[in-house]
C-alpha positions in Angstrom: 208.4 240.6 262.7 206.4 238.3 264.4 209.4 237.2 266.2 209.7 240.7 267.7 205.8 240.9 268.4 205.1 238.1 270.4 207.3 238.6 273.4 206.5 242.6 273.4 202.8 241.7 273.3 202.8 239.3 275.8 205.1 241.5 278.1 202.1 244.0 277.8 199.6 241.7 278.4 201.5 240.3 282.2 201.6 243.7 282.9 198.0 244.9 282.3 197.1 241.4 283.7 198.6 242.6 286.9 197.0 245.6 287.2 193.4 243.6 287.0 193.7 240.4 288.2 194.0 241.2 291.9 190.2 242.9 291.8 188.8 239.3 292.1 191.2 238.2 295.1 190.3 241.3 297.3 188.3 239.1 299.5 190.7 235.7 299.6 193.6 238.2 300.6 192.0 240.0 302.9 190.7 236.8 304.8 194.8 235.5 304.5 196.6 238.4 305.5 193.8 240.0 308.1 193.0 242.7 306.0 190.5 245.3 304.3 188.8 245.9 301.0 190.6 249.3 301.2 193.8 247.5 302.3 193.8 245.7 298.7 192.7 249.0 297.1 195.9 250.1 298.4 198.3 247.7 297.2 196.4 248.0 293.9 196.8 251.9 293.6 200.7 251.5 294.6 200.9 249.2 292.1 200.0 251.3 289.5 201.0 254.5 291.2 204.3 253.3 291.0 204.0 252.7 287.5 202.7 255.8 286.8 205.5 257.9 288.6 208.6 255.9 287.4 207.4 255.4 283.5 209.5 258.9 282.5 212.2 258.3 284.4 212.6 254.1 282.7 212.0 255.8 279.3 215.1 258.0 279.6 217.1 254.9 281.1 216.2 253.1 277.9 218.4 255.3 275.9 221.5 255.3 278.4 221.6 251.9 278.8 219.5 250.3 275.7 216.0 249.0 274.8 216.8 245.7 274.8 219.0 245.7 278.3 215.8 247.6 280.1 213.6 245.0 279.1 215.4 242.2 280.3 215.9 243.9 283.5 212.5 245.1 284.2 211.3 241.7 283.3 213.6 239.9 286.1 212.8 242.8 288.5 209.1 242.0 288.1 209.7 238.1 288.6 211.3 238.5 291.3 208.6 240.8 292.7 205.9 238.0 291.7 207.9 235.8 293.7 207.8 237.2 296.6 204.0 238.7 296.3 203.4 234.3 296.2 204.8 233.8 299.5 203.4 236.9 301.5 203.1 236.5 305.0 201.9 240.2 305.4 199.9 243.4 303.6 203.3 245.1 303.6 205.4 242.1 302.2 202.8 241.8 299.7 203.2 245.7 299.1 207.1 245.0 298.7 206.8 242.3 296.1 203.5 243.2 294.0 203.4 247.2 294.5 207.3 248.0 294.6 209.0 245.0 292.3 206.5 244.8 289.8 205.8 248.0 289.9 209.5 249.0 288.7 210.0 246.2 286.7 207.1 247.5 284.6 208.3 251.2 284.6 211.5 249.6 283.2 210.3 247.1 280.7 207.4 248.7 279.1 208.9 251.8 277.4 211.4 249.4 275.5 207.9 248.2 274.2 206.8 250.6 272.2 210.1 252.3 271.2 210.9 248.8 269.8 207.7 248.7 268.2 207.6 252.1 266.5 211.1 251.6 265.2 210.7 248.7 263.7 207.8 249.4 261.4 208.0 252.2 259.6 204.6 253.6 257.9 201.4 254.6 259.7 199.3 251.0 258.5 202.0 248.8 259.7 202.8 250.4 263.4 199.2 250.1 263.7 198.7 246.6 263.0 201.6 246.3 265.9 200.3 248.7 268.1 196.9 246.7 267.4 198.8 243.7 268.6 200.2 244.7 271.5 197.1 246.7 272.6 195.1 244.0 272.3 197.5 242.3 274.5 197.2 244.5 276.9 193.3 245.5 276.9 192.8 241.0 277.0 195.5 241.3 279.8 193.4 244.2 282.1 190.1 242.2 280.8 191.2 238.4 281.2 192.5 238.9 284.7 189.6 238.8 286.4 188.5 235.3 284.7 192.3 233.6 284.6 192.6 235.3 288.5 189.3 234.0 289.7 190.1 230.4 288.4 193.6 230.3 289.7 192.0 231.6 293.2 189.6 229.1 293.5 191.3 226.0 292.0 194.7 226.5 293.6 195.1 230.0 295.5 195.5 233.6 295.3 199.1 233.4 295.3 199.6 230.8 292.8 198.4 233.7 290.3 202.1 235.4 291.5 203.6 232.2 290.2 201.6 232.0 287.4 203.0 235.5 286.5 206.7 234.6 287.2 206.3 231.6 285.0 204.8 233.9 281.8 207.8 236.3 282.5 210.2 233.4 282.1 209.0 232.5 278.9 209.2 236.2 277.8 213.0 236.1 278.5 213.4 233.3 276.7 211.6 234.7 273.3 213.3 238.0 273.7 216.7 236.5 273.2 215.9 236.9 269.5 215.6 240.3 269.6 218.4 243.5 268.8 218.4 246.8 269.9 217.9 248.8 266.5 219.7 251.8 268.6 223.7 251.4 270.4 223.0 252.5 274.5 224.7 256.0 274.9 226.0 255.4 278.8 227.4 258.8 279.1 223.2 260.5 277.8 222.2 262.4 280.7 220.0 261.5 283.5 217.8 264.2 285.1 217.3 263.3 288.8 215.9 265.9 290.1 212.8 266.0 287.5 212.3 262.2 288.0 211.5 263.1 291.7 210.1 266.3 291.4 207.5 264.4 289.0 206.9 261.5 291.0 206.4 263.2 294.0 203.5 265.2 292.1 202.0 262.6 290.9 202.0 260.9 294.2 200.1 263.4 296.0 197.6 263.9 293.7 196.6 260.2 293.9 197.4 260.0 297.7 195.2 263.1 298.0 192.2 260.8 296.1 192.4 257.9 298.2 191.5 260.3 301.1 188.4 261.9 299.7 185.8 260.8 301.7 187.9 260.2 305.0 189.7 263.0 305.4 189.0 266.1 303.7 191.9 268.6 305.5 194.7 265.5 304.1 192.6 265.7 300.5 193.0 269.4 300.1 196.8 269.5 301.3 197.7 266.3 299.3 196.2 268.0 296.0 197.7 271.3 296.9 201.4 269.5 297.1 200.6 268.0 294.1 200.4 271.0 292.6 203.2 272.7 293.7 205.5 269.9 292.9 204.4 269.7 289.2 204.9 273.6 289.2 208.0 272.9 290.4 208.8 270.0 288.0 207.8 272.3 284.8 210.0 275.3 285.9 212.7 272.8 286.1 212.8 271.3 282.8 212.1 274.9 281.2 215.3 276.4 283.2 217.3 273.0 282.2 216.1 273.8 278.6 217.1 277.3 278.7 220.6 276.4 280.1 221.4 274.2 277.3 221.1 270.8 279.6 218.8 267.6 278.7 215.5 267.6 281.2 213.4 264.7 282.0 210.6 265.9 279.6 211.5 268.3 276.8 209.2 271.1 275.8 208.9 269.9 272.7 206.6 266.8 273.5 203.9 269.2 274.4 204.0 271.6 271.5 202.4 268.7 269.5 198.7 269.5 269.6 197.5 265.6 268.4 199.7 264.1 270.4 198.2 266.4 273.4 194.8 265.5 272.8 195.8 261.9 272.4 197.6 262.0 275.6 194.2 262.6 277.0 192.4 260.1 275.5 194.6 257.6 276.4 194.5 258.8 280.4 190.7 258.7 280.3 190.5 255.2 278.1 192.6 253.3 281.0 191.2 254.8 283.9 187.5 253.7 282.2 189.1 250.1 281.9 190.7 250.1 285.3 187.9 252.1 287.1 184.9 250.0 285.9 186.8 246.5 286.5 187.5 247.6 289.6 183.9 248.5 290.7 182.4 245.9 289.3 184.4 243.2 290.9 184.4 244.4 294.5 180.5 245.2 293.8 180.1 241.4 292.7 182.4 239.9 295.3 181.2 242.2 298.2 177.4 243.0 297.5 176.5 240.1 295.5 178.6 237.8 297.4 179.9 236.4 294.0 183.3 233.9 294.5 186.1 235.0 292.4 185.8 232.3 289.7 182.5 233.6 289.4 183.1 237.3 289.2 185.9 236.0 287.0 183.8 234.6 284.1 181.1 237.6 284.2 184.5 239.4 283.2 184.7 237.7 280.4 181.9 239.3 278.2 184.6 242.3 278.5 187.7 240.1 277.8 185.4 239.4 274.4 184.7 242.8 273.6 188.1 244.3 273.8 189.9 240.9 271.9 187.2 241.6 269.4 187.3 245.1 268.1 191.6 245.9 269.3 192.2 242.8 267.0 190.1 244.5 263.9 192.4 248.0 264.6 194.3 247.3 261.5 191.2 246.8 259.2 189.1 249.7 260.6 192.4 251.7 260.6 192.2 251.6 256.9 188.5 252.7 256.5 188.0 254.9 259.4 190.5 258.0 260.4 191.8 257.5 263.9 189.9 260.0 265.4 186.7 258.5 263.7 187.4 255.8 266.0 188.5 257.2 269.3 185.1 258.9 268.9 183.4 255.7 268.5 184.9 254.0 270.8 183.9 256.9 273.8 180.4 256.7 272.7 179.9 252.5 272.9 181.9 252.8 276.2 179.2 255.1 277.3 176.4 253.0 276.2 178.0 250.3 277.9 177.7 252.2 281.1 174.4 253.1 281.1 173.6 249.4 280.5 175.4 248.3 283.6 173.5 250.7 285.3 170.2 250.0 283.7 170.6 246.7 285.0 172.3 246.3 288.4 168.8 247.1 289.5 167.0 245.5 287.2 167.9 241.8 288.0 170.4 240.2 290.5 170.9 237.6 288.2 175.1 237.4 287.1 174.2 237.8 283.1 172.6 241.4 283.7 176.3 242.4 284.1 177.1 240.4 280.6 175.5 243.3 277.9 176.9 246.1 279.5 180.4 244.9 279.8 180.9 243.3 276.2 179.8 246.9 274.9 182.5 248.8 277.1 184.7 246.5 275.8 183.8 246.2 272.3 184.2 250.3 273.1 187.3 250.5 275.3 189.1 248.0 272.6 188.6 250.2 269.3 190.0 253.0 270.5 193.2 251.9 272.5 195.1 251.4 269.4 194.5 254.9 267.4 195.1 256.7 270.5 198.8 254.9 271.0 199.2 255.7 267.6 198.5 259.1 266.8 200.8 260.2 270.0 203.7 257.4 268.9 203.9 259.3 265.2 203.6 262.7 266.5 207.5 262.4 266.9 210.4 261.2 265.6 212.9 258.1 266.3 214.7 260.0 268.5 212.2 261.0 270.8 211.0 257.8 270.6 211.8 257.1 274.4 210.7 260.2 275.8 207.2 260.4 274.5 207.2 256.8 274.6 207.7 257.0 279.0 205.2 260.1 278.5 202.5 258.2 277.0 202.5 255.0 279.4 202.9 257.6 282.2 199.7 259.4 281.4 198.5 256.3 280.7 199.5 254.0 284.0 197.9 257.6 286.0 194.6 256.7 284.4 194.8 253.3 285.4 196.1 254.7 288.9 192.7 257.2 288.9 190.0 255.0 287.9 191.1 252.4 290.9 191.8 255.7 293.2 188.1 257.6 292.4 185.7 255.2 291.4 187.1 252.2 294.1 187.1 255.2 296.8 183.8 256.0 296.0 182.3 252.7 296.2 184.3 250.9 298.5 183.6 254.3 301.6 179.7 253.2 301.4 179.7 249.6 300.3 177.2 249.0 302.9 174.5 251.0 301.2 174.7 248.1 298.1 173.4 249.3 294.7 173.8 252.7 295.7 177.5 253.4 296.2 177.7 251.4 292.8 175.7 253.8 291.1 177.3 256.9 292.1 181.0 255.3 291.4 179.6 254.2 288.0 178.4 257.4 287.1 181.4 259.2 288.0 183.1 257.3 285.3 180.1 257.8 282.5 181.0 262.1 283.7 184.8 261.1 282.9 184.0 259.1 280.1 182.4 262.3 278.3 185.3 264.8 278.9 187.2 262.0 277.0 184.7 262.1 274.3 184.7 266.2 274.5 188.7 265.5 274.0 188.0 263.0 271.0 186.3 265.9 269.0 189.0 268.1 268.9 191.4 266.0 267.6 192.5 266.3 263.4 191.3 264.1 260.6 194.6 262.4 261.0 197.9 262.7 262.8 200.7 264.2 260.3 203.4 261.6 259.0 206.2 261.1 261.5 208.8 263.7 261.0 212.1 261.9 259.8 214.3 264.1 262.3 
């Protein structure tokens, strides 16, 4: 099995790495291309925006046209994308390659990840010692990419990080040959176009309509009320498809499971924390502080620690503690970890004061990715193994999206007012973190046993 672990895990781990890695180039970019902090905001938001929107829509595409075959694809699409982010003469090239490449080749390729993973091991202990793996992969890969960013940047350049990316992907290709699709493709399954855009374009708004809060309040209120009516509109279409006897986008089914529901939450509210805090932190450090990205890099890695540390021990604490006992946990040290980097921004200017607070939202943000993956993954049987799959990185890619989108806008519409603007963005996130907490204590002792059909 470790065959089949090592190039999903590492697939995980690019992409997450993507997602981060860019906060500690914001000022190297925006010196190349003649640009703004809130011009790299951008690219970073589309990046995962795009994610976000198209994760349903590559889940379903896994089943018409197999696992295996998505992967491949989505990988090539992304090293392409990398590619082209490297050479980058402009903000919008840059938004073609890294926001619009990537940002498919990820909807396309990650799905596959999980379905492969949850078919492949069949009881609750095992899938989370591969969830645990693969998590891990992917908290290191958010965590790490400030740190392996910052040293690329300031040894070589910002855009040998793209080709650092593309060279990773290669390997990935090259360790998935290994690997068969446990399922055949069905080429003739369905594919419902109109709820893919009907749910992108409500997810777009509503994070368009976040990026504007601050600037332009009328643009705010009539991007969050199209947001609105397009998810309205996307729910009364997959209920009429359902009702007609077609095959929507999202069934109804996936949101009858109460766990899984919960765990949906918790998983929107554990990314955008990751995202949202990195994201602060670095452009606070890089634009406040006045920290090089090498520097900012290695602060990062007291949270790179913390999440290797406790998403590596899932397994074993999976066996002592119910999953919920850990979700719990894991909102509460996040939390802590919080109010410590608030405690000590303005205590000292000295780098380590950022070191205690971000191990502990690490340690915190690490043992809890992997319970939530799994109590939504074994809500649901193998056949709706790619829908709630595209759900769950769809909710999940939206709270990366968010926590860039609130706390970033937040900080980065007042960065001239220092420690202040930090503070505000950082408690905005501490307010977030305890409606995922709320969330946390109303899930079950434990998840029941994945139903067989």
């Amino acid at each position: 099995m470790r065959r089949l672990l090592a190039p999903l895990a590492l697939a995980q781990f690019i992409c997450s790495f993507a997602g981060s890695n860019m906060n500690v180039m914001i000022n190297d970019i925006s010196r190349d291309l003649d640009t703004t902090v809130k011009g790299v905001q951008t690219v970073i938001t589309l990046f995962l925006l795009i994610m976000a929107i198209l994760m349903i829509p590559g889940s379903k595409l896994t089943e018409r046209w197999g696992r295996k075959r998505c992967f491949i694809g989505g990988l090539t699409l992304y090293g392409i994308g990398a590619l082209i982010s490297a050479v980058a003469p402009s903000l919008g090239v840059l938004i073609f390659g890294y926001s619009a490449l990537q940002g498919v080749g990820t909807a396309l390729l990650i799905p596959p990840v999980y379905i492969l993973a949850t078919l492949a091991f069949s009881n609750l202990t095992a899938r989370a010692r591969a969830f645990g793996a693969i998590s891990a992969a992917g908290g290191v890969g958010a965590a790490a990419g400030p740190l392996i960013g910052g040293v690329i940047t300031s040894a070589i350049s910002w855009r040998a990080a793209f080709v650092f990316q593309a060279a990773i992907v290669a390997m990935i290709v090259v360790l998935s040959r290994s690997i068969e699709d446990p399922l055949p493709a069905d080429p003739d399954r369905p594919f419902d176009t109109q709820g893919a855009i009907l749910s992108a374009a409500g997810m777009f708004f509503l994070v368009f309509g976040v990026l504007q809060a601050g600037s332009n309040g009328l643009l705010l209120v009539a991007s969050l009320a199209l947001s609105a009516c397009f998810l309205l509109l996307f729910f009364r279409h997959f209920r009429a498809e359902e009702h007609a006897g077609k095959e929507p986008l999202l069934t109804l089914s996936l949101f009858r499971n109460r766990t899984s529901n919960i765990g949906l939450v918790t998983q929107n509210v554990q990314w955008l924390l990751l995202m949202g805090i990195s994201f602060v932190v670095s452009v606070f450090l890089q634009t406040v502080r006045d920290f090089n990205a090498v520097k900012t890099g290695v602060i990062f890695t007291a949270a790179t620690a913390g999440i290797l540390i406790s998403s590596l021990a899932a397994a074993r604490l999976a066996t002592k503690h119910s999953q919920r006992t850990l979700i719990r946990a894991g909102f509460v040290t996040t939390i802590a970890g919080i109010a410590l980097l608030l405690a000590l921004v303005g205590a000292s200017t000295h780098e380590l004061a950022f070191v205690p607070g971000l191990l502990v939202t690490g340690l915190g943000l690490g043992v809890m990715l992997t319970p939530s993956v799994n109590i939504v993954q074994s809500s649901f049987p193998a056949d709706q193994q790619g829908e709630i799959s595209g759900l769950s990185r769809s909710v999940s890619n939206l709270g990366s999206c968010l926590g860039t989108a609130i706390a970033g806008t937040i900080l980065v519409s007042d960065l001239a007012s220092g420690n202040r603007s930090y503070v505000i963005a950082m408690l905005s996130l501490a307010a977030i973190a305890l409606v995922g907490l709320a969330a946390a204590f109303r899930l079950p002792d434990e998840p029941e046993p994945i139903p067989t059909s």
